[in-house]
C-alpha positions in Angstrom: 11.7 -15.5 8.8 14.9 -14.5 6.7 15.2 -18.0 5.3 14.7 -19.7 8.5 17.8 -18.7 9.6 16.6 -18.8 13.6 15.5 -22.0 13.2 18.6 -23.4 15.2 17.0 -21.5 18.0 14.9 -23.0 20.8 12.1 -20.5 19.8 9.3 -21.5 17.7 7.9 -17.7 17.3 10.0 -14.6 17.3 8.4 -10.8 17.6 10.5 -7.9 15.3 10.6 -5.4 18.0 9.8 -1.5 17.4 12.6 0.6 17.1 13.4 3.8 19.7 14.2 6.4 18.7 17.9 6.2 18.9 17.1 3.4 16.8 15.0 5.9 14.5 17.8 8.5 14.6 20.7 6.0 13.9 19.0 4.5 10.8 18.0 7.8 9.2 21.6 9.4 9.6 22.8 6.3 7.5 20.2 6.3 5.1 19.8 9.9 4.2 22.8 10.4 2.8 23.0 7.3 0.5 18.9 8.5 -0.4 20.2 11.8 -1.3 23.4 10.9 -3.8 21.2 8.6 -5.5 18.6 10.9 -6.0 20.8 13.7 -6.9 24.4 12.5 -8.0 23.9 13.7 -11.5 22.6 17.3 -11.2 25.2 20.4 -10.7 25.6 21.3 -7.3 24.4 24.8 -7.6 21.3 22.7 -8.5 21.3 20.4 -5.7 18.8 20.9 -2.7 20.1 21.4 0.6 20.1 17.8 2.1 18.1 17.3 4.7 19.0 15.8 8.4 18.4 12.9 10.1 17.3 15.0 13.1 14.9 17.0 11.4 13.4 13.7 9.9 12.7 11.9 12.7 11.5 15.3 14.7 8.9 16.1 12.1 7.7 12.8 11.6 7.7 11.8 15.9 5.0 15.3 15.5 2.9 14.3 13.0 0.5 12.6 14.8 -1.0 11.1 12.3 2.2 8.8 11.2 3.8 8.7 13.8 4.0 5.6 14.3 5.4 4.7 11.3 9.1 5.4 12.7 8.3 2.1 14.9 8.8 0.4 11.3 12.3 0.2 9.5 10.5 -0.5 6.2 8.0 2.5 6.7 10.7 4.4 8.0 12.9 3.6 5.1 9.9 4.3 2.4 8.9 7.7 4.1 12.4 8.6 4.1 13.0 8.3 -0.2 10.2 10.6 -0.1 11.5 13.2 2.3 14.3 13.5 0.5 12.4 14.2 -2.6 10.3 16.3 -1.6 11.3 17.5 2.0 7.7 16.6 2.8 6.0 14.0 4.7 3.1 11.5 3.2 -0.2 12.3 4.2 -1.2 8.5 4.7 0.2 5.1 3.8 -2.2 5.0 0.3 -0.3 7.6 -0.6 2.9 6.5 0.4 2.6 3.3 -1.7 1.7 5.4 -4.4 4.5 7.7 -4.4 6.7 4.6 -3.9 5.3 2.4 -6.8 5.5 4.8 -9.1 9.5 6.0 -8.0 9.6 2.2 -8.9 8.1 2.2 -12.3 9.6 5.6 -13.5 12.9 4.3 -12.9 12.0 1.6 -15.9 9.4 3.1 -17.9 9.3 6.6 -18.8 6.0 6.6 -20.9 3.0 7.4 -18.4 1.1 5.3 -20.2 2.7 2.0 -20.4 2.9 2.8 -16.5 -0.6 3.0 -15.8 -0.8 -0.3 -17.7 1.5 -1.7 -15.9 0.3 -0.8 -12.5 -3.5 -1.7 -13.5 -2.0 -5.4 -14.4 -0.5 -5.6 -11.3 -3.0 -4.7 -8.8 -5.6 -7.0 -10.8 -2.6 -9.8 -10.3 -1.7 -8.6 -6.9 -5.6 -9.3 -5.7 -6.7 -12.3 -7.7 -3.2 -14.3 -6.1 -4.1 -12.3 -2.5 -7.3 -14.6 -2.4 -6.0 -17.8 -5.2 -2.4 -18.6 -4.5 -0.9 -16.0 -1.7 2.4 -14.0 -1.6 4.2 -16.4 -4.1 3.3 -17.7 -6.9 4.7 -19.9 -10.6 5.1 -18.8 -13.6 2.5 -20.6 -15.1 0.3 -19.0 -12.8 1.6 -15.5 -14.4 0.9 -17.0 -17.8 -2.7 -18.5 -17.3 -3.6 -14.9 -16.0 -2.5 -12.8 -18.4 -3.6 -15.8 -21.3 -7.4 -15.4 -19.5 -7.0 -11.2 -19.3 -5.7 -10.9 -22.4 -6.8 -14.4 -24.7 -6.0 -12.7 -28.2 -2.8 -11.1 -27.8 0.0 -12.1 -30.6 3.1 -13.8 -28.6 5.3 -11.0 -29.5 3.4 -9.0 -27.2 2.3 -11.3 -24.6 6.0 -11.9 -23.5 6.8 -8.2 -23.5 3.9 -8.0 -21.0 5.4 -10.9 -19.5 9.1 -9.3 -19.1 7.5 -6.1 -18.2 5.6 -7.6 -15.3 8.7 -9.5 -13.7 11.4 -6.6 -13.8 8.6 -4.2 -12.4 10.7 -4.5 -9.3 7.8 -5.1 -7.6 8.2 -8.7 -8.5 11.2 -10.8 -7.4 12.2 -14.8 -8.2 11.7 -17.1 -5.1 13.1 -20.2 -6.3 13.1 -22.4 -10.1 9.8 -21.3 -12.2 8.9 -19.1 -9.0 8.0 -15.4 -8.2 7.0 -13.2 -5.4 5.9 -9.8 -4.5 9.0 -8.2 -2.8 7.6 -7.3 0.2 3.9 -8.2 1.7 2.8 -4.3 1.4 3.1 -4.1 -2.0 0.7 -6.8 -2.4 -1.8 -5.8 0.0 -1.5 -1.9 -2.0 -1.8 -2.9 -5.4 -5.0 -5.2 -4.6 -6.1 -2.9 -2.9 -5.5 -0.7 -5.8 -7.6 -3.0 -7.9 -10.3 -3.3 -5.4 -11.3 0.6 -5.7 -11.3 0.4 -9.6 -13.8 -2.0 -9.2 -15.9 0.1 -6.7 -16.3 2.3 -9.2 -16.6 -0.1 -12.2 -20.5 -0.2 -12.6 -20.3 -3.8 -13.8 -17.9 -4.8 -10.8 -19.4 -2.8 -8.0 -22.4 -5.3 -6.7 -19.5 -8.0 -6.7 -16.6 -6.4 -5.1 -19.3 -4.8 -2.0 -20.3 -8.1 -1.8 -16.6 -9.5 -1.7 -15.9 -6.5 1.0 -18.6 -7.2 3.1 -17.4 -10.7 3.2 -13.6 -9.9 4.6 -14.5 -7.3 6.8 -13.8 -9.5 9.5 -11.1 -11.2 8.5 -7.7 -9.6 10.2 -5.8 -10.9 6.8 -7.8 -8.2 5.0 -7.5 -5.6 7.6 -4.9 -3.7 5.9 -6.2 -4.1 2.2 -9.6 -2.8 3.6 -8.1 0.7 5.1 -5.9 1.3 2.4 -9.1 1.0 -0.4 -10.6 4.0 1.5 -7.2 5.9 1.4 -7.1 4.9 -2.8 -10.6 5.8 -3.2 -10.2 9.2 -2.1 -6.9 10.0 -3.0 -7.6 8.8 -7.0 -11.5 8.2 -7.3 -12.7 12.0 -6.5 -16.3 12.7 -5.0 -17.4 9.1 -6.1 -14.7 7.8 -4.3 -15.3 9.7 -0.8 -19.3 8.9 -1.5 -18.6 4.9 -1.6 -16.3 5.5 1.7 -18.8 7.1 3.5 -21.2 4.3 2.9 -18.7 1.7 3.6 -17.3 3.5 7.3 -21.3 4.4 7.9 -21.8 0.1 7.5 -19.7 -0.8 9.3 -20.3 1.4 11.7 -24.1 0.4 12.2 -23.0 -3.3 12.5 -23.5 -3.9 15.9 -26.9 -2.7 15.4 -27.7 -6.1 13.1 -28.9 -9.3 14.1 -25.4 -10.7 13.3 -23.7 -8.0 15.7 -19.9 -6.5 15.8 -18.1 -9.0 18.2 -14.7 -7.6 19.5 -16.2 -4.2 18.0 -13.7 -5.4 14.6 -16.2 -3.7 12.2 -15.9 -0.4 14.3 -12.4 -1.0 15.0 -11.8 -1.2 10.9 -13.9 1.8 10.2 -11.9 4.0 12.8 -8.8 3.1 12.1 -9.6 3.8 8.1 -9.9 7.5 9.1 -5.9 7.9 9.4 -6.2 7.2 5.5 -8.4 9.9 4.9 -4.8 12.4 4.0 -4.9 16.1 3.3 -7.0 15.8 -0.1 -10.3 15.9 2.6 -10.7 18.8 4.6 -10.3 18.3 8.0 -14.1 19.7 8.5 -14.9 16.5 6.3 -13.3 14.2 8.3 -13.9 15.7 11.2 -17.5 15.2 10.5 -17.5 11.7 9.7 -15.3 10.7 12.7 -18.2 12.3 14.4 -21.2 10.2 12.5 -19.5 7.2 13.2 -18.7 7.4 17.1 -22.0 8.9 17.1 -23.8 5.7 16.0 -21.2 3.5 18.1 
């Protein structure tokens, strides 16, 4: 952790404690401000929102039960916070947290809406096949023999503006010589996830990618890939998004009731817990309902 700079220590593990909320309250009266002059240095101040406070931050998110527990988490705290002061509104769920962050990210370097969808659609389909081929970090070469296999035709010119595009994303960042990384864990785990619900609906994809989600539904590694596909799937994927949800909650919901069984309850577990994603696009009566179906069949 942080370079191994504890590894002077006696400890061979540490555990990143939560913060309290004086903790909470302390970090958001620093960061607010800085948030706010970045987002807003250049406009007139008779155009300038009303800034908001730290204490009204951390009070409406401590209330939303929902994500609360988010202000446990510097770096959710932190990302929640951009958005605040944006929009003085909280994020329904973490899909669409990432989503609102991600594209904050791209905007800042691309302002065509197409090359951004592009650009994100490349990066999920990266950020998943190195999730399950090479991990969090990766080489260059591996960047170049994925976009050579995606892309096998494209003139060089081209390829290496992909190539640039893809490394000052800023969701990227160099590790060492020859070596890149995704900045932070969560991104990775978003955009593949990201990936992993345009292939749900991808009629040539879908058989494969169940059959790759069945498999790592028990795997705690996937855990947080696997709840934020059902918050992506209804947040960008519409009615055939919320069908293939319901089917995959409803699954594993019923499997205890196979020969194989739910040991520890982890399919349940997953399926519950992938209700917090469900947001304010679903009516509560919706969710509501399906919360219902699947303690019902627990």
């Amino acid at each position: 952790h942080k370079g191994g700079q504890f590894a002077h220590s006696q400890f061979t593990e540490w555990e990143l404690q939560v913060l309290d909320k004086r903790e909470r309250l302390t970090l958001a009266s620093q960061l607010l401000p800085i948030l706010y002059d970045a987002l807003y240095r250049d406009l007139a101040q008779n155009l300038k929102p009303t800034m908001p406070s730290a204490e009204a931050y951390i009070e409406e998110l401590q209330q939303c039960t929902q994500i609360a527990t988010w202000g446990e988490n510097p770096l959710l705290l932190s990302l929640t916070a951009v958005l605040y002061t944006q929009t003085g509104r909280l994020p329904a769920s973490r899909a669409v947290l990432y989503a609102q962050v991600t594209e904050v990210m791209f905007t800042m370097r691309i302002h065509d809406v197409r090359q951004r969808t592009e650009l994100r659609h490349l990066l999920a389909d990266i950020a998943l096949e190195f999730y399950q081929t090479r991990g969090r970090n990766f080489s260059i070469t591996d960047v170049l023999e994925f976009l050579s296999s995606r892309t096998p035709n494209q003139n060089t010119q081209s390829f290496y503006a992909t190539l640039a595009l893809l490394l000052d994303s800023g969701v990227l960042e160099p590790v060492t010589y020859q070596a890149y990384g995704f900045k932070h864990q969560m991104l990775q785990e978003y955009l593949a996830a990201v990936a992993l619900a345009r292939r749900c609906v991808d009629k040539t994809q879908q058989q494969n990618t169940r059959n790759l989600l069945w498999r790592k539904r028990k795997f705690s590694r996937w855990n947080e890939i696997l709840r934020l596909l059902v918050g992506i799937l209804i947040q960008e994927h519409g009615s055939e998004g919320l069908q293939i949800v319901q089917e995959w909650l409803s699954a594993l919901a019923l499997e205890y009731s196979t020969s194989e069984g739910d040991p520890g309850n982890l399919c349940l577990i997953l399926a519950v817990k992938s209700l917090g994603e469900f947001g304010e696009s679903v009516s509560e009566t919706a969710t509501s309902d399906l919360a219902q179906h699947i303690l019902g069949i627990w």
